[in-house]
C-alpha positions as CSV (number, residue, x, y, z in Angstrom):
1,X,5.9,1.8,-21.7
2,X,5.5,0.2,-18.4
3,X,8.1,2.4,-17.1
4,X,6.7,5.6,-18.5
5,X,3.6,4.7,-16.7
6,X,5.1,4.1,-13.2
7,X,7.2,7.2,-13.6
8,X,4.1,9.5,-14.5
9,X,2.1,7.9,-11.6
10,X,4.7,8.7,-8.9
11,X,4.8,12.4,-10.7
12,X,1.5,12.6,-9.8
13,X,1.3,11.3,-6.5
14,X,4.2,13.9,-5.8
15,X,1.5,16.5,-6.1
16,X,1.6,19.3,-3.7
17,X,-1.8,18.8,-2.2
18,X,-2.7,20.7,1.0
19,X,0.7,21.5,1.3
20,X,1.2,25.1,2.4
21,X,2.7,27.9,0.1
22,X,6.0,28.0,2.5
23,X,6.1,24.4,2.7
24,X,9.7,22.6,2.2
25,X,7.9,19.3,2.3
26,X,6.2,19.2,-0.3
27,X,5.9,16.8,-3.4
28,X,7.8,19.2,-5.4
29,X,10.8,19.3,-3.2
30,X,10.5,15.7,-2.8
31,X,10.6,15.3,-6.8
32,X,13.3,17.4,-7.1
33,X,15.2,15.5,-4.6
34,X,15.0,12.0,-6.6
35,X,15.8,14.1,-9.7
36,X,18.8,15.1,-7.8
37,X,19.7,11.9,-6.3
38,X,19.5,10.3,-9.5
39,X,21.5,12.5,-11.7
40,X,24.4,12.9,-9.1
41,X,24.3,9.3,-8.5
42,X,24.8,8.6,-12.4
43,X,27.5,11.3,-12.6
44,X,29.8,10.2,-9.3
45,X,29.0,6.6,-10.5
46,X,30.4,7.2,-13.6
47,X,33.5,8.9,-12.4
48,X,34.4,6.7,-10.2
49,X,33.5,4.1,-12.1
50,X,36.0,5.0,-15.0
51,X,38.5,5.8,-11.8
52,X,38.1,2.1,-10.8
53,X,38.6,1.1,-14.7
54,X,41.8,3.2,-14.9
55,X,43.1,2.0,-11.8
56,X,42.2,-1.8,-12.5
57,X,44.3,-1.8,-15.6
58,X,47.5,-0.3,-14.1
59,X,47.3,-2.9,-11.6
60,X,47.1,-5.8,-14.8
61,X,47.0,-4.9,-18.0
62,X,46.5,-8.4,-19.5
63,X,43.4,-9.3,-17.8
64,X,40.4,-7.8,-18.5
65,X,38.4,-8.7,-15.0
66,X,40.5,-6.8,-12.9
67,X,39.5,-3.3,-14.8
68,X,36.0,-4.4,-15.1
69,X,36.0,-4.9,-11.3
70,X,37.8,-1.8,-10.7
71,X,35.1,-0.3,-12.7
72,X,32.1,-1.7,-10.9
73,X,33.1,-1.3,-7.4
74,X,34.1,2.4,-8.2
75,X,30.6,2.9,-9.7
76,X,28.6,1.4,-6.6
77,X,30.8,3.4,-4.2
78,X,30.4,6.6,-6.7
79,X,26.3,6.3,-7.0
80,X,26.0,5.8,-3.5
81,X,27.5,8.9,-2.0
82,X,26.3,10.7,-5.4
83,X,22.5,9.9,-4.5
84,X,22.7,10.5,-0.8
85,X,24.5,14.0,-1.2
86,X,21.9,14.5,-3.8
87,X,19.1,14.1,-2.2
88,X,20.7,15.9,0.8
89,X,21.8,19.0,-1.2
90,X,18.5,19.6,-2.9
91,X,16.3,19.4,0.0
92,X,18.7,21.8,1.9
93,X,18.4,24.1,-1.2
94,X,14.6,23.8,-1.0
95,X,14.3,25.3,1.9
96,X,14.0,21.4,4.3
97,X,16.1,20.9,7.2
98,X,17.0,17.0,7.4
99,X,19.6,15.6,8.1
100,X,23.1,13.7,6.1
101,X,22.9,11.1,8.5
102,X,19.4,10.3,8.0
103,X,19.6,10.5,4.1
104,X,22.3,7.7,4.8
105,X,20.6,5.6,7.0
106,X,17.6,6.0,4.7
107,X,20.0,4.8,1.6
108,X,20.8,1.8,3.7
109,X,17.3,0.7,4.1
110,X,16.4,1.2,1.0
111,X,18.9,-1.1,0.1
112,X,17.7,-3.8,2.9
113,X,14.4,-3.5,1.6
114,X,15.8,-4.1,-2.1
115,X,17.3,-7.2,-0.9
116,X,14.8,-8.4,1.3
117,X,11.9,-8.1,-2.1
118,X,15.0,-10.0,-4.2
119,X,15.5,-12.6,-1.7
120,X,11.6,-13.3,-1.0
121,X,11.1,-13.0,-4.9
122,X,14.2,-15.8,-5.7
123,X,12.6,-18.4,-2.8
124,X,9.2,-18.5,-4.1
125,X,10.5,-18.5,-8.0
126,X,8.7,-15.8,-8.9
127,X,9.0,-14.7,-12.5
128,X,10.3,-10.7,-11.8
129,X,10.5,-8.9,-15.4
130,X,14.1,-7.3,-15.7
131,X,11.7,-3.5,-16.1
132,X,10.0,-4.3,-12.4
133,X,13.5,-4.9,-10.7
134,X,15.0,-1.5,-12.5
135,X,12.0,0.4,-11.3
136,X,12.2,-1.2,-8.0
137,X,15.9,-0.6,-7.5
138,X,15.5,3.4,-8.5
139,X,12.6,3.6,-6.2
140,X,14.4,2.0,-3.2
141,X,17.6,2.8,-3.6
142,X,16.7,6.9,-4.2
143,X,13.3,6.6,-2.0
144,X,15.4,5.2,0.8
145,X,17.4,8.4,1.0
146,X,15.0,10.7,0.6
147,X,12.6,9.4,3.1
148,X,15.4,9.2,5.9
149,X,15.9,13.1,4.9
150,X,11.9,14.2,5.6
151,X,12.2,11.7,9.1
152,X,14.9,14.0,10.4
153,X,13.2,17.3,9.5
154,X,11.2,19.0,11.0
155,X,9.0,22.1,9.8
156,X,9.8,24.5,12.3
157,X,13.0,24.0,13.8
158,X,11.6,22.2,16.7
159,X,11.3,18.8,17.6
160,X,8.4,17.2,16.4
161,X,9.6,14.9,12.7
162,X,7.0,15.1,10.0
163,X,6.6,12.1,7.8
164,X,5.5,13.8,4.0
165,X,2.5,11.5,3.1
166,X,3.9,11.7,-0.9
167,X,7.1,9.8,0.8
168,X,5.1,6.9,1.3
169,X,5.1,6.7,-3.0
170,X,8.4,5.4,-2.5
């Protein structure tokens, strides 16, 4: 239930408020983008993930590890270019104009951040329910990305970056 919640509070501050009509950086686009992220994350994850399986039993048969790695390294190699050409592709397609290597270097600080809460959170022994770190990994790990897209944009083809304030949610 927790979940729900958190999910239909970042809806809503994904609104579009005083966002122009012809605005590509709006909450909308930015929504769509995580939607995006997520879903061809899951589905290159997967593929490669069962790639990595398939792979890991040819190499031994009789030892179930070496699939199971197989499997898990493909699906961390899969989610990760799934969720940055994600969030790439649907901004593009919404009309934004950032850039593939600042939806990457976004990904990769979202996944410093990630670490840096985990490792904070382990020293002091704090008690993290297994629902907060899920919901925190999703939001770093497809923020990450699509804030490093809206840094490299900018509205009007020049060269002043605008920073969407409905990014921050993330």
């Amino acid at each position: 239930m927790r979940l729900l919640g958190a999910l239909a509070l970042t809806a809503a501050l994904c609104g579009t408020a005083r966002a122009d009509d012809d605005d590509p950086f709006d909450g909308a686009t930015i929504t769509l983008q995580v939607g995006g992220g997520m879903l061809s994350g899951a589905i290159a994850g997967g593929g490669l993930g069962l790639l990595g399986a398939g792979i890991g039993q040819l190499i031994n048969p009789h030892d179930w590890g070496v699939p199971f790695a197989g499997a898990v390294i493909g699906f961390a190699i899969g989610a990760s270019v799934g969720v940055v050409a994600g969030v790439d592709y649907v901004g593009d397609k919404q009309g934004a104009n950032g850039t593939l290597l600042g939806t990457s270097l976004g990904f990769v600080g979202g996944i410093i951040a990630l670490g840096t809460f985990e490792t904070i959170a382990d020293r002091a022994h704090w008690k993290v329910p297994g629902s907060v770190n899920v919901l925190l990994g999703i939001i770093t790990l497809v923020g990450g990305p699509v804030i490093g897209y809206h840094l490299t944009a900018d509205r009007d083809g020049g060269s002043s970056a605008r920073i969407p304030i409905a990014g921050f949610v993330f």
